[in-house]
C-alpha positions as CSV (number, residue, x, y, z in Angstrom):
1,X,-30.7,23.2,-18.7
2,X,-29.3,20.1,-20.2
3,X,-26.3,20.2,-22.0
4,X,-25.6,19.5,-25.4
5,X,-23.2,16.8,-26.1
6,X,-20.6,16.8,-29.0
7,X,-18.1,15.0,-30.2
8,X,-15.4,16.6,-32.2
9,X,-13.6,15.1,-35.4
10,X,-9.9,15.4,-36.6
11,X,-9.0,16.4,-33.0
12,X,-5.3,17.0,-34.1
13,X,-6.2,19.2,-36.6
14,X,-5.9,23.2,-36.9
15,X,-9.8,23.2,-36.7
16,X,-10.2,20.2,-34.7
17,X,-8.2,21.9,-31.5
18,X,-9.9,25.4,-32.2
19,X,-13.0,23.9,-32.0
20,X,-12.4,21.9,-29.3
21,X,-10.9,24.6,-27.1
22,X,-14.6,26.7,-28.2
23,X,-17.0,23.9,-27.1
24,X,-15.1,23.0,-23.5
25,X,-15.4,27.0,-23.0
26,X,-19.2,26.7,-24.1
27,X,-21.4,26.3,-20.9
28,X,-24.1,24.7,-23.2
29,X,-22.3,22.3,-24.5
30,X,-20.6,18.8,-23.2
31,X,-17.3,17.4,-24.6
32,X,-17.8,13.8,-24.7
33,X,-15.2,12.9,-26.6
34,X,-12.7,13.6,-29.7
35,X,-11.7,11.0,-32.8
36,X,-8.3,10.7,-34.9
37,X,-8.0,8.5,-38.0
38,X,-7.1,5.1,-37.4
39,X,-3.3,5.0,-36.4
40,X,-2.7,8.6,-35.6
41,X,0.0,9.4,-33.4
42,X,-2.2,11.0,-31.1
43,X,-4.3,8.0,-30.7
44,X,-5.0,7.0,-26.4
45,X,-3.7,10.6,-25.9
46,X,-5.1,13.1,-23.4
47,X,-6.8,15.8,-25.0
48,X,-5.1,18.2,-22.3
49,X,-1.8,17.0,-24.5
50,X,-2.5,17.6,-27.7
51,X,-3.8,21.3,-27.0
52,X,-1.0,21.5,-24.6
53,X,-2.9,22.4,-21.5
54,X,-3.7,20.7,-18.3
55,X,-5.6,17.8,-18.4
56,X,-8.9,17.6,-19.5
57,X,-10.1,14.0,-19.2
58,X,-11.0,12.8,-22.8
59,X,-8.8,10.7,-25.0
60,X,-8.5,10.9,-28.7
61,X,-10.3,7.6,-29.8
62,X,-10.6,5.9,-33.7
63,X,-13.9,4.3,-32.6
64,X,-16.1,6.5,-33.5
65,X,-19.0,4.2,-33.0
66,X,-19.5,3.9,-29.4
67,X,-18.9,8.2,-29.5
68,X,-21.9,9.0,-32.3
69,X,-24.3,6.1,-30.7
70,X,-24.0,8.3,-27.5
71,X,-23.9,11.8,-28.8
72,X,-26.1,14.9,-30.0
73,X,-24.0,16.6,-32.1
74,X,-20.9,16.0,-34.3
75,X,-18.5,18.4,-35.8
76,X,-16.8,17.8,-38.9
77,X,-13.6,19.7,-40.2
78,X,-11.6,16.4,-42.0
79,X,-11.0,15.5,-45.6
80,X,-13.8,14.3,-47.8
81,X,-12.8,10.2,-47.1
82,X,-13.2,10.6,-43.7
83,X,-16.3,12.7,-43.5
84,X,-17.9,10.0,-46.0
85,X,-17.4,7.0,-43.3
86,X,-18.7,9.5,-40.5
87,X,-21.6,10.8,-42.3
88,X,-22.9,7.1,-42.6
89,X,-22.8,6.6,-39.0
90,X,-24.3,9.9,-38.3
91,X,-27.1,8.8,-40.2
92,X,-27.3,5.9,-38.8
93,X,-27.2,7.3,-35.0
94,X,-30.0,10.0,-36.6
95,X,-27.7,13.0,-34.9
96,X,-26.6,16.3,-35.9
97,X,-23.7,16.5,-38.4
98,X,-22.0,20.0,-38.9
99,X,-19.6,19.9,-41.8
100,X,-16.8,21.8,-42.2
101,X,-14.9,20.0,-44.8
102,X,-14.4,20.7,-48.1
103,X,-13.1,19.4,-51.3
104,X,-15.8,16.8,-52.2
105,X,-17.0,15.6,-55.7
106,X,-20.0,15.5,-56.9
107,X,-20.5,11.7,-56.5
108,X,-19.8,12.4,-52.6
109,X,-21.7,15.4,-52.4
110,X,-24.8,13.1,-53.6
111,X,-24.1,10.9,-50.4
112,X,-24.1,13.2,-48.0
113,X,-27.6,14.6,-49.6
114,X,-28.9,10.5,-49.2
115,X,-27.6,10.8,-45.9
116,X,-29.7,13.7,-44.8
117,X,-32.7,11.9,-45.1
118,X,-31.5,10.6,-41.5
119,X,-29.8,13.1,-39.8
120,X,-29.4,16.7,-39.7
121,X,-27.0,17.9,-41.7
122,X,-25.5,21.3,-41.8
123,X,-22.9,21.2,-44.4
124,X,-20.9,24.7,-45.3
125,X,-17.8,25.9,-47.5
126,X,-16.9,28.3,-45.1
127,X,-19.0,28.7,-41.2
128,X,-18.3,32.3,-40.9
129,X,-20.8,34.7,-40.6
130,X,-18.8,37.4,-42.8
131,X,-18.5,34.9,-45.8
132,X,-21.8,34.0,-45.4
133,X,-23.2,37.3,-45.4
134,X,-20.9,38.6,-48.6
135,X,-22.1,34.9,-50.5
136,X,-25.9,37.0,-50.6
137,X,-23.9,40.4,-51.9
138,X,-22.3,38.3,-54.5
139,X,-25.3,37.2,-56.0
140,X,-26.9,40.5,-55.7
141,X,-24.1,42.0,-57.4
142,X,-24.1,39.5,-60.4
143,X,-27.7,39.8,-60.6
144,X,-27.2,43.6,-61.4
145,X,-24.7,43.8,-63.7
146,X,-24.6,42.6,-67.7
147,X,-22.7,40.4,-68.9
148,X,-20.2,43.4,-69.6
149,X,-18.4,43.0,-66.2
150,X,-16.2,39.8,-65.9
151,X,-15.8,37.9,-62.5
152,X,-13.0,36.7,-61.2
153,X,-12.5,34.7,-58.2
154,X,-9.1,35.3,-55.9
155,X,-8.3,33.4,-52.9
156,X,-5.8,32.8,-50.9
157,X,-5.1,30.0,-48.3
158,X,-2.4,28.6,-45.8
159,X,0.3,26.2,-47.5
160,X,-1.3,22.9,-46.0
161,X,-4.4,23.8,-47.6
162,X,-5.2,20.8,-49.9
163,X,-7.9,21.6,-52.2
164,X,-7.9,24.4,-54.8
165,X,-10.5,26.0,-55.2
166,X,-11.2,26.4,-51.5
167,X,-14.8,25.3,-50.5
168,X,-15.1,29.0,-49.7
169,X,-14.0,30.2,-53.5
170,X,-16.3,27.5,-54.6
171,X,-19.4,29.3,-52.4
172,X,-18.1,32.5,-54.0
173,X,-18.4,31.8,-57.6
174,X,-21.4,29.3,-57.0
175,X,-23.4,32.8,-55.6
176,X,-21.9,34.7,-58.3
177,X,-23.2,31.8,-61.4
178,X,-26.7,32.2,-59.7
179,X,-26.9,35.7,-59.9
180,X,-25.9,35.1,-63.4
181,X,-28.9,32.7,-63.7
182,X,-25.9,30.2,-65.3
183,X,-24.4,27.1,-64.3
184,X,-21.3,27.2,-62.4
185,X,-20.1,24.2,-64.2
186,X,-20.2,24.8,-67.4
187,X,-19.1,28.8,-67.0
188,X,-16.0,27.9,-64.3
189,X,-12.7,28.4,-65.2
190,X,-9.9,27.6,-62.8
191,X,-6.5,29.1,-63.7
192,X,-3.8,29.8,-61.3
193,X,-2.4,33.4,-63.3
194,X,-4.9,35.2,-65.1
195,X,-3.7,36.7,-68.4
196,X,-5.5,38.9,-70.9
197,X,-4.9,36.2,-73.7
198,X,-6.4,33.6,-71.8
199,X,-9.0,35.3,-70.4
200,X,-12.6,33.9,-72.0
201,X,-15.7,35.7,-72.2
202,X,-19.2,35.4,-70.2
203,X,-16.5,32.7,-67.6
204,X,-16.4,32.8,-63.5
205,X,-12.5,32.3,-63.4
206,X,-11.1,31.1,-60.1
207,X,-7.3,31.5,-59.0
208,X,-6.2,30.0,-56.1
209,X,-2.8,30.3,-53.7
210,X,-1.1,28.6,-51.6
211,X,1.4,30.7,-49.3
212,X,2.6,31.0,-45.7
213,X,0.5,30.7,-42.6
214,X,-2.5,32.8,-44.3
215,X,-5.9,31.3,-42.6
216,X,-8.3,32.7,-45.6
217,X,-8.2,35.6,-47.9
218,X,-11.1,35.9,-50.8
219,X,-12.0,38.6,-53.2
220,X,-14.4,38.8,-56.1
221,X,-14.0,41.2,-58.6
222,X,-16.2,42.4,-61.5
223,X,-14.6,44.6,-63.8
224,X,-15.6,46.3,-66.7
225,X,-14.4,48.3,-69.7
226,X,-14.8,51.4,-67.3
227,X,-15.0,50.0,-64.1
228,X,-14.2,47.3,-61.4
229,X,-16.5,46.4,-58.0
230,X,-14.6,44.3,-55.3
231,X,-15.8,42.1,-52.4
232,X,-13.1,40.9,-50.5
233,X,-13.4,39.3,-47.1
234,X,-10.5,38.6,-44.7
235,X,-10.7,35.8,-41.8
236,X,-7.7,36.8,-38.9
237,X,-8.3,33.9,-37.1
238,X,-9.7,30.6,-37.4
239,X,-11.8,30.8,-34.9
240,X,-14.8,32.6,-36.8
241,X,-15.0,29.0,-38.4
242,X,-15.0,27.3,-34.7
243,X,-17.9,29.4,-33.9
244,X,-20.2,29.2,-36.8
245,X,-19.9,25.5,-36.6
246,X,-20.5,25.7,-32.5
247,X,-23.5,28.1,-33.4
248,X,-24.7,26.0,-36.1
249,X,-24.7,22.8,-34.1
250,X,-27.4,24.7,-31.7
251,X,-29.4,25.6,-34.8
252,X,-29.8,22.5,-35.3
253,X,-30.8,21.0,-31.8
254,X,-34.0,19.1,-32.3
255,X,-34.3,20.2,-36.0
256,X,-35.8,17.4,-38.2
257,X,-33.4,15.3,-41.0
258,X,-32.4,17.4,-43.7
259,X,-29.6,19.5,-45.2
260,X,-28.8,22.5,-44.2
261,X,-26.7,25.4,-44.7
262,X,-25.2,28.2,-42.7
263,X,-27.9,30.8,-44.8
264,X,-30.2,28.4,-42.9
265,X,-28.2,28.8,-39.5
266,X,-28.0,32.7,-40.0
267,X,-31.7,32.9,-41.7
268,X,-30.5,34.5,-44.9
């Protein structure tokens, strides 16, 4: 059975070594290689190094060229920048492109979508199957209850987490707005301390923080004069993201162009 080959992004990064470790313990899969920005410290290093184990054989390149012409699959958990330049090439190379990154505007979010036309993307907030899963209860839920109940979105991330709200709060509030039949945009209110005063009717209010070593905590609560309905989801480790992207690079193993997400990969 041939093996799939992948090459992994942001190989120094939290995600980057989780899901590195996951694909070299994946007998479908090939390692072919493993990409830093340009200049990282970690640039010409063995992998075995950097995930400080023996060694494994690959070096962490910044040419990413030569690595996509030769590749099947690309995984993606970087900053929006970086995935921009990689989605081009992806493209380009007419491979798989499983993104994990978050934080992008709406101007970037447009380029990825051009992109697909050439490659098959499978771009997701969050890769788990448990956020995933509760993204279809939220919108069932919102489609249920009047505009009585307010919605608030609470998550909670790491201290090195950049963006706010996480791509994963963003999934949450978009599922709840299309439940509501509204749009997100102009019903989304981020606030970082929710007060009664400043609390605004028929709004999808996000808080977001920013603490310790916490890999992903997310609730949504709709509360009424009388009562208040939670979904919360929890993620312990993050390798539930390292294997929704590994599972959702298979998905999309001789798929067509197109854009994707994980509903797709886990046919919700």
């Amino acid at each position: 059975m041939k093996k799939i080959k992948v090459v992994v992004t942001g190989a120094s990064g939290r995600m980057g070594q989780t899901v590195i470790k996951k694909v070299i313990n994946d007998k479908s899969l090939k390692l072919i290689g493993a990409t830093e920005i340009a200049g990282h410290k970690n640039i010409g290093l063995d992998l075995g190094k950097v995930l400080k184990v023996k060694k494994i054989g690959i070096k962490i390149s910044e040419n990413i060229l030569p690595l996509f012409a030769k590749t099947d699959v690309v995984i993606d958990f970087t900053l929006p920048k970086a995935t921009l330049e990689h989605v081009k090439i992806a493209a380009q190379a007419r491979i798989i492109h499983v993104i994990g990154t978050t934080g992008f505007n709406n101007n970037q979010l447009k380029k990825i979508k051009y992109a697909a036309k050439h490659a098959t993307i499978i771009k997701s907030g969050n890769m788990s199957l448990g956020v995933n899963l509760l993204e279809k209860l939220i919108t069932q839920a919102a489609s249920k209850l009047d505009t009585s109940f307010d919605i608030e979105v609470n998550e909670i991330h790491h201290k090195h987490k950049i963006d706010a709200p996480s791509g994963t709060a963003l999934m949450m509030a978009s599922a709840a707005a299309k439940g509501r039949n509204v749009n997100l945009e102009k019903v989304k209110k981020i606030s970082r301390i929710n007060t009664k005063r400043g609390r605004q009717k028929n709004k999808i209010v996000l808080s977001s923080f920013r603490k310790g070593k916490v890999v992903g905590n997310h609730e949504v609560v709709f509360s009424s004069a009388d009562e208040i309905i939670t979904l919360e989801h929890s993620a312990l480790d993050r390798r539930i993201f390292a294997s929704g992207a590994i599972h959702a690079a298979k998905w999309g193993y001789g798929k067509n162009p197109g854009l994707f997400t994980m509903a797709d990969v886990l046919g919700l």
